[in-house]
C-alpha positions in Angstrom: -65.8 -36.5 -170.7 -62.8 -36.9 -169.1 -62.0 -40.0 -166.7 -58.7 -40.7 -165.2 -57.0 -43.5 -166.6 -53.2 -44.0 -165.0 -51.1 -42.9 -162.5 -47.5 -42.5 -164.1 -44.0 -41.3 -163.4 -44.5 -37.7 -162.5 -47.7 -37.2 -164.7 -51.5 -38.4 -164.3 -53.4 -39.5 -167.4 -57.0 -38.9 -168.3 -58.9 -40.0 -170.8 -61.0 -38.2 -173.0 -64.0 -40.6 -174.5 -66.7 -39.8 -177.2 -69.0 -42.6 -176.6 -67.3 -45.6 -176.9 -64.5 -44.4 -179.1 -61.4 -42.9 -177.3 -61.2 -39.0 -178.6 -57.9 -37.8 -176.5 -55.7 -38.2 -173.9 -54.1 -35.4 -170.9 -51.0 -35.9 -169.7 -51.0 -33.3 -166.5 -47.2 -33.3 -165.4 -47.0 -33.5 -161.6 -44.3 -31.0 -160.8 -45.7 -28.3 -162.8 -49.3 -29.5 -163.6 -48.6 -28.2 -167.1 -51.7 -30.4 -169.2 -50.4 -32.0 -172.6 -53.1 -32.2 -174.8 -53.4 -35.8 -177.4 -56.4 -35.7 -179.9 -56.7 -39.0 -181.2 -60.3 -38.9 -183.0 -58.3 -39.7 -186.4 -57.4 -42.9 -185.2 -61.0 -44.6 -184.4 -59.1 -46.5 -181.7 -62.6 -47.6 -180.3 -62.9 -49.0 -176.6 -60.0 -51.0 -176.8 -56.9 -49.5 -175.9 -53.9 -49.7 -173.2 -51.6 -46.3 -172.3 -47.6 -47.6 -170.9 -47.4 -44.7 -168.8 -43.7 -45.3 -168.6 -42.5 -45.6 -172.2 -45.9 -42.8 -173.1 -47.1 -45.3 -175.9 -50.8 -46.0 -176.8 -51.7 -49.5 -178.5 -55.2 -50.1 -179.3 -57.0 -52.1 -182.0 -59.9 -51.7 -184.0 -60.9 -55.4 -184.7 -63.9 -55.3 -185.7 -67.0 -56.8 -183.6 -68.1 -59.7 -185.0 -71.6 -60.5 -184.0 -72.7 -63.1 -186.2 -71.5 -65.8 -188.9 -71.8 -64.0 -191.8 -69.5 -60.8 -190.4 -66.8 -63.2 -189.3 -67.1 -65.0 -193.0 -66.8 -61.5 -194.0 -63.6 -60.9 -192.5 -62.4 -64.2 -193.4 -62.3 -63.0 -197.0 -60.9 -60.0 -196.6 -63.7 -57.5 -196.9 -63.8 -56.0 -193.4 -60.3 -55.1 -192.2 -58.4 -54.5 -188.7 -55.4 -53.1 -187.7 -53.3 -52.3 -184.9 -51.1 -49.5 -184.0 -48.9 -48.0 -181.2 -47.4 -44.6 -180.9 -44.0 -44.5 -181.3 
């Protein structure tokens, strides 16, 4: 399903969610309405995520959730990992 996300310079962004999980994004360019297609399924950027509409760059994370004491001790030695990433 697609949702619109941002307004930017000369382009509208949409996002593209599966669930929770991000799946894509559609830049439509506003002179021409030409779509540019992202897939982003490979990078399990979950719910959390921002799009700079100016510079084009996605940042999300996929910190885990951490719903109890024993996940977070979990993380705390290094057996569930997170990382971060933006497009560059």
């Amino acid at each position: 399903m697609f949702d619109l996300l941002a307004w930017g310079p000369g382009a509208l962004w949409l996002s593209n969610t599966f669930g929770p999980s991000l799946a894509g994004l559609v830049r439509i360019d506003s002179a021409t309405f030409a779509p540019t297609k992202f897939d982003l399924l490979q990078l399990h950027a979950g719910s959390e995520f921002a799009v700079d509409v100016v510079s084009e760059r996605l940042v999300y994370s996929d910190y885990p959730a951490l719903f109890d004491a024993d996940s977070l001790q979990a993380y705390e030695r290094g057996e569930r990992r997170s990382d971060s990433w933006s497009s560059t």
